[in-house]
N, C-alpha and C positions, 0 to 999 in steps of 0.2 A: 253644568258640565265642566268638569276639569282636566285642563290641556297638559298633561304633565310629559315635559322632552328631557329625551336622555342623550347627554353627550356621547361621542364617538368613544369618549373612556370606558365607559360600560356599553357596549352595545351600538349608540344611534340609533336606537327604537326610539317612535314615538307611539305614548298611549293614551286612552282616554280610559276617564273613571267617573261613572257619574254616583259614586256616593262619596261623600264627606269625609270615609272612616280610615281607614288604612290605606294611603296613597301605592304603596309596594305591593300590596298581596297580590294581584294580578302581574308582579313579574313571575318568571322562573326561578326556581330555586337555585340555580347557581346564578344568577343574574344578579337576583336579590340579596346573596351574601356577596359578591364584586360591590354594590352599592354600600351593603352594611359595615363593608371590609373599607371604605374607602370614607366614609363619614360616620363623625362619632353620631354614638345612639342619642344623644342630644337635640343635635343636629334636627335627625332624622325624624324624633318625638314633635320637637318646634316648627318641621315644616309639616306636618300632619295637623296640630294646631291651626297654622295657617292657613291653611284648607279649608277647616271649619271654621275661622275667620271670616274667609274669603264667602262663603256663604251666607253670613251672615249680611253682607254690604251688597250692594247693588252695583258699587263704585268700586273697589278696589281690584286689582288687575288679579288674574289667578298665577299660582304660583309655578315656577320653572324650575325644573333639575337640571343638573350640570348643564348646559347648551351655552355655546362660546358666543353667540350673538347677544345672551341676556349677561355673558358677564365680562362684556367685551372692555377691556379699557385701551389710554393710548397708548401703555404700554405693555408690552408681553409679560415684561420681567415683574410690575407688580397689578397683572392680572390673573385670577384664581378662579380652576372650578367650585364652585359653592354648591352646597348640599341642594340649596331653594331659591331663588328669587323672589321675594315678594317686593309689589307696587302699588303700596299706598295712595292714594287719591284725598284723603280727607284726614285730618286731624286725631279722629276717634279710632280710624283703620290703623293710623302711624301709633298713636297710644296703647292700642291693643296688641300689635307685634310687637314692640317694645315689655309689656310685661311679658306675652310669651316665652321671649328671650330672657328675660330676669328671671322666671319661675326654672329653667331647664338650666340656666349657666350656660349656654353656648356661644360659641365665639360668632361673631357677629359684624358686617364693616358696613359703613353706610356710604351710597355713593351719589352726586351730582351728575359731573360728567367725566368719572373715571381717569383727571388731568394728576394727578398727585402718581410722580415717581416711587415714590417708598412703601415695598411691598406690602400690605394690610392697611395701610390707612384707610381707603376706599374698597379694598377686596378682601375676601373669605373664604377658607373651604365650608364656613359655615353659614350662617344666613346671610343673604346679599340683599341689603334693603336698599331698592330703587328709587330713588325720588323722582323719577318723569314723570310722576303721576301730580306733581305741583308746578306749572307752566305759568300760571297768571301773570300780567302786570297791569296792573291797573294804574293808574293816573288821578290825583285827587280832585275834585271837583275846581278848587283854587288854584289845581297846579303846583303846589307845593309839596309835594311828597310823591313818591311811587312806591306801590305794595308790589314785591315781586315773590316769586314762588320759589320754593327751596329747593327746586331741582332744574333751575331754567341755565340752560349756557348763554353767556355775554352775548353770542351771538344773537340768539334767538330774542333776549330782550332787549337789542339795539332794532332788531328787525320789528316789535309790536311796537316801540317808542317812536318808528318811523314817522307814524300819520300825525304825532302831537306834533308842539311846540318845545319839549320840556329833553331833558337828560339827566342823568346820575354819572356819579363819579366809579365808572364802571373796569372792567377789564381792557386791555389794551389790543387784544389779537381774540379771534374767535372761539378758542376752542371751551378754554375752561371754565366752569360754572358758579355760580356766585355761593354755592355753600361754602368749599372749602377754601373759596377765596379770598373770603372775608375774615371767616373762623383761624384759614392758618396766618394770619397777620395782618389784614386789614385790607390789600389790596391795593398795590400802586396802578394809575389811571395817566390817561393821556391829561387828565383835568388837573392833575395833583399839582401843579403849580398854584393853582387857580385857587382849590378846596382842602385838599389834605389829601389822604387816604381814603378808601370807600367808609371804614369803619368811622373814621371822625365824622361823616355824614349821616353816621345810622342812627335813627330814630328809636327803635324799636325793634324785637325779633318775637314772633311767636314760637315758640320751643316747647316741646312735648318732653317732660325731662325723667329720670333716668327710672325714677318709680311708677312710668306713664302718666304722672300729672298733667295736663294743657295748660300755659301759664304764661303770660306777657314778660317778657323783660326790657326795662329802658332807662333813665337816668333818674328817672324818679318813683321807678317798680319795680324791685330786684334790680338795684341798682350794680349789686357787687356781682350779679350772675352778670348782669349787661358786662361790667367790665372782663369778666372772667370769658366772656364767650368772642371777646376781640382778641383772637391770637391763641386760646387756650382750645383748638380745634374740637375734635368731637366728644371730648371727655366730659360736657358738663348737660348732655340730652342732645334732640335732635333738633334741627328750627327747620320751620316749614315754610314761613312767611319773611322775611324782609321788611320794614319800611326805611325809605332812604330818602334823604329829602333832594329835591327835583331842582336844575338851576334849568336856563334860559338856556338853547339851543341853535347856534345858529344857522339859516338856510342852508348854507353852503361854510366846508371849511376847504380847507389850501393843503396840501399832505399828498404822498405816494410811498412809491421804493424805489431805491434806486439799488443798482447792481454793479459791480466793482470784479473784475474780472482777474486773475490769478488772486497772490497772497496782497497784503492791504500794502500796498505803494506809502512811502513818505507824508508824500503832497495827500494821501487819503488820511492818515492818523494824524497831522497836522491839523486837516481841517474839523475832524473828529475835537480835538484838543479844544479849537479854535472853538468853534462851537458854546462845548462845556465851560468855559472860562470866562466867555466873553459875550452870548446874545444872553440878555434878560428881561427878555420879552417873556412873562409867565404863560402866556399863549403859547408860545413855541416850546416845541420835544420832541424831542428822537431816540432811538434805538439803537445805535451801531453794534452789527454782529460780523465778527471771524470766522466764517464758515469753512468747511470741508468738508465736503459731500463724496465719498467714492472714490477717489483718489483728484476730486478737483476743486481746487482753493479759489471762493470767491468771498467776497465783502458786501454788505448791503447796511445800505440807510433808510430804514422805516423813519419817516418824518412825518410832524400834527402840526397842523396851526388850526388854533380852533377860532373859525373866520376867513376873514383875506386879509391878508395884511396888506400894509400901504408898500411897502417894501419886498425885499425877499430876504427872511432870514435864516436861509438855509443855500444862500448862493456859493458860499465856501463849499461845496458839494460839487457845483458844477453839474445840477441836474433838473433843469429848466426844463427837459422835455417830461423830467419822470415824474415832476410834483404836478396836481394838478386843481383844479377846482371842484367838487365832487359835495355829495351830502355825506353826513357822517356815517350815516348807516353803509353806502359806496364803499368809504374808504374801509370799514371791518370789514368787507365781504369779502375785498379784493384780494385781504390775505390769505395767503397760503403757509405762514412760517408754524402757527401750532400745529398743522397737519403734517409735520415734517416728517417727523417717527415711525408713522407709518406702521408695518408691519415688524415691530423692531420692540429688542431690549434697550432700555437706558434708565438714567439717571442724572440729575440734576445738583449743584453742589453752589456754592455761595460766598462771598466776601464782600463785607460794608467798608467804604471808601470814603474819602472826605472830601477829595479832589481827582478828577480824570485828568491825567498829565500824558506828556508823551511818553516821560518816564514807565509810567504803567502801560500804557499801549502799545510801549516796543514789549513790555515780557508780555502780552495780552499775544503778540504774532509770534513767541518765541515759544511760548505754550502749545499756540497751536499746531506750530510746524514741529515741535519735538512730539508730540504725540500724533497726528499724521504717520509720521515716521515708523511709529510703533504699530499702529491699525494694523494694517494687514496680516500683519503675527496675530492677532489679538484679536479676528470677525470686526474689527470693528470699522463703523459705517457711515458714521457723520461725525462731527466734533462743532460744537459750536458755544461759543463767547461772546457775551454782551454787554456793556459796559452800563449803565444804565443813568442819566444826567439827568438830574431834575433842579430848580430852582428853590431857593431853603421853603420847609414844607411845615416848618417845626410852629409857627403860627395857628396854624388850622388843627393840630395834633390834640389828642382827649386822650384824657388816661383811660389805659387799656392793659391787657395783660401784655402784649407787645407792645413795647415803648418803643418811639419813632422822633423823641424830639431831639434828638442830632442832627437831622438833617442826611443820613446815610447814603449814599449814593451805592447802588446794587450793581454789584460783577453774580453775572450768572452762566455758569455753564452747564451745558447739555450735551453729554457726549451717548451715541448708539449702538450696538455691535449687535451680531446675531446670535453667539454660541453661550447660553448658558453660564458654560464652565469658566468663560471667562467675566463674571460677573464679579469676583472680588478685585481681581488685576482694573477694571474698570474703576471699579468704586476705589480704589486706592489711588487711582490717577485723579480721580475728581480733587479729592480730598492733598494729592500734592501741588496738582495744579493749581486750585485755590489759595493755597499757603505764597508759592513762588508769587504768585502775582502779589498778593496781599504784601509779603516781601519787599517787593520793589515799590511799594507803597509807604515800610515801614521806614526804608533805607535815606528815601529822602525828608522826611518826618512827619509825617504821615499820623496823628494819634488815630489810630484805629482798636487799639486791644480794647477800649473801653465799649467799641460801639455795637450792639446786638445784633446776628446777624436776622435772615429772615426767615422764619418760618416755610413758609411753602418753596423755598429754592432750597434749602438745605437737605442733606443728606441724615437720614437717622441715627448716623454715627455719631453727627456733631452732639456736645455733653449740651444739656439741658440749660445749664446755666449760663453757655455760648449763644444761647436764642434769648432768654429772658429775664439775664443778672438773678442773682441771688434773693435779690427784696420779693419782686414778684415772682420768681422760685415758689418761695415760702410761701404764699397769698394763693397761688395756685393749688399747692397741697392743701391747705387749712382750707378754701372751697369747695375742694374737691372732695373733702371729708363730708361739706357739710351739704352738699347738692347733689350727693353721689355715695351716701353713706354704707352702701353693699356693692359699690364699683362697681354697677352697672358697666355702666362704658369703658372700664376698665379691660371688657371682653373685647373690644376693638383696641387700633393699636394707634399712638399716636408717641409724640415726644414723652419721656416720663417725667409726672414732677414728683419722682422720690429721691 
């Protein structure tokens, strides 16, 4: 039996079909050309395939017409109704859509957990391949590794790593999921003092690639796919499987938020500074974001100590009631910052830092309150800047198609609005605001033009060779030739390396 639902765009019928063959013939003829009218014949061909896929497996999910719950993401602006949904469970099911999609040419986007701003990376009006049908983590028998599944969110595998012993160098807030997290740059972690990035941890990837081969890649098996698939996002196949190696985890760690009420006070961006400059406790990290939610300006300090420490090194905050003793899975759950968005368009924009000064954290409040200013003309609905301090990281760093051995410290901004129309007015703000700040970065001397910015914060405007220098530019194309020789995954959208 096949469940096929149709979005409010054509109708809101739902229908059932229990043959294989023709998924539409049982609509109406003007029904059926609003569908045909609205997805190419491609499309339409490749999700009928997948039907008869879908019959074939036991395990794979059946497939979905437009319906906004199957192609839900966190944001409006790059979520898309898709001609089909399919949800692969097994390796040979993801192999087998993957040629479908090669034999038809149709545009196609593969999704974890739908966290990537930039419209098509993760969405389609044409095929939408699901990866929740890969959940696993398993834990090695020694403790030294975890296999996690290519469609699981941080959350979910903070929540099954609960009952072990063991942790990965994981994402830092709940929402987004470890494919395109690793894939779009490697992935900074509350650990990353500690380990590096997620990708300098990774083991190994199982990846289904672009001709449907199944094929391991790691540092001593497709060694140059392993590197091309650190940061060179979904252009080089699909990966199903994770392995990432596992450190020590302790009982309880020390961490909260704390909340900063109007625009960030003095004595707040001081201690902010303070902070960044001065604890080198690789255990200790923090978040500080500039928020402006609706017309109201508040500040907050997501803090980690992975442990208790003997001390407190986050007493420059002044928030003794808001850090607390907790387990680490506690301290993910308890955020609410990725679920900000909400119901909401946005986008996401970037600059690599070398030093967080005060300097940069007054134009960090000067940003926010000139743009404030502007919202309300403009639907828009939140604004928020994070400055992002870590402790040098460039030790623990593998070559990768994302190179990270500067040391880069990440300014990330996330601005939301509701009206469409103003979607360029928005993305042009990201794209000056990151400049002004970066600015007042350059002014007191700052080398930053040299340093890459990051993948998964950046905007798709930013040129190619602003994420990945020139060298590996080049190495990314000449891969992509040779692991990708009919550009497969060219039908998805991702940074270009031409």
């Amino acid at each position: 039996m096949h469940l096929l639902r149709l979005g409010a765009t054509i109708g809101g019928l739902a229908l059932v079909s229990a043959e294989p063959g023709n998924p539409f013939k049982h609509l109406g003829s003007d029904l059926l050309h609003a569908v045909e009218k609205k997805f190419n014949t491609s499309s339409l061909d490749a999700c009928t395939e997948l039907l008869k896929l879908k019959k074939e497996s036991s395990k794979s999910d059946v497939v979905f017409l437009p319906f906004t719950t199957d192609n839900a993401h966190y944001l409006l602006s790059s979520s898309h109704a898709s001609a089909c949904v399919y949800t692969p469970h097994t390796a040979q099911d993801l192999a087998g859509a993957i040629k479908i999609i090669a034999k038809h040419r149709t545009p196609f986007a593969v999704e974890c957990s739908g966290h990537a701003s930039n419209p098509g990376f993760s969405s389609t009006a044409g095929i939408h391949i699901s990866m929740h049908g890969f959940q696993d983590v398993t834990v090695s028998g020694d403790n030294s590794y975890v296999d996690i599944g290519g469609g699981i969110s941080w959350a979910d595998v903070f929540e099954k790593l609960d009952s072990s012993t063991v942790n990965v160098v994981g994402g830092r807030v709940p929402g987004p999921g470890i494919g395109g997290f690793l894939t779009g740059g490697g992935g900074y972690s509350w650990l990353t003092n500690q380990y590096g990035l997620t990708g300098d941890t990774l083991i190994s990837a199982s990846i289904v690639l672009p001709d449907g081969t199944i094929t391991e890649a790691s540092e001593t098996s497709s060694s140059d796919l392993f590197w091309a698939i650190k940061g060179g996002g979904n252009q080089f196949g699909v990966i199903y499987n994770f392995r990432l190696k596992a450190f020590p985890r302790p009982p309880q760690i020390y961490g909260g938020l704390k909340f900063f009420a109007g625009p960030p006070s003095q004595e707040v961006l001081d201690a902010i500074a303070d902070f960044s400059n001065n604890v080198k406790d690789p255990k200790a990290s923090i978040i500080p974001t500039v928020n402006w939610v609706l017309g109201v300006p508040f500040t907050t300090v997501l803090a980690y100590y992975d442990g208790i420490p003997e001390g407190d090194p986050f007493s420059m905050f002044n928030a003794t009631s808001n850090y607390k003793k907790q387990s680490f899975n506690e301290f993910i759950k308890s955020q609410s910052i990725s679920r900000l968005a909400g119901n909401q368009r946005g986008a996401f924009n970037t600059a690599s830092l070398q030093k967080i000064t005060p300097n940069v954290l007054a134009q960090v409040k000067n940003q926010s309150e000139f743009w404030s200013r502007k919202a309300p003309a403009h639907a828009g609905t939140f604004l928020s800047i994070d400055v992002e301090p870590f402790e040098p990281y460039s030790q623990y760093a593998k070559d990768a198609a994302w190179r990270h051995e500067k040391n880069e410290l990440l300014l990330y901004l996330f601005f939301g609005w509701q009206n469409p129309l103003e979607d360029d007015f928005w993305r042009a703000a990201l794209l000056e605001s990151c400049e002004m700040i970066a600015n007042a970065a350059r002014q007191e001397g700052q080398q930053i033009d040299d340093m890459l910015l990051y993948p998964n914060y950046a905007l798709n405007e930013i040129p190619s060779e602003r994420l990945f220098g020139a060298e590996n530019l080049a190495r990314l194309r000449e891969l992509k030739g040779k692991w990708d020789p009919n550009n497969v995954m060219g039908l998805t959208k991702y940074f270009s390396f031409e």
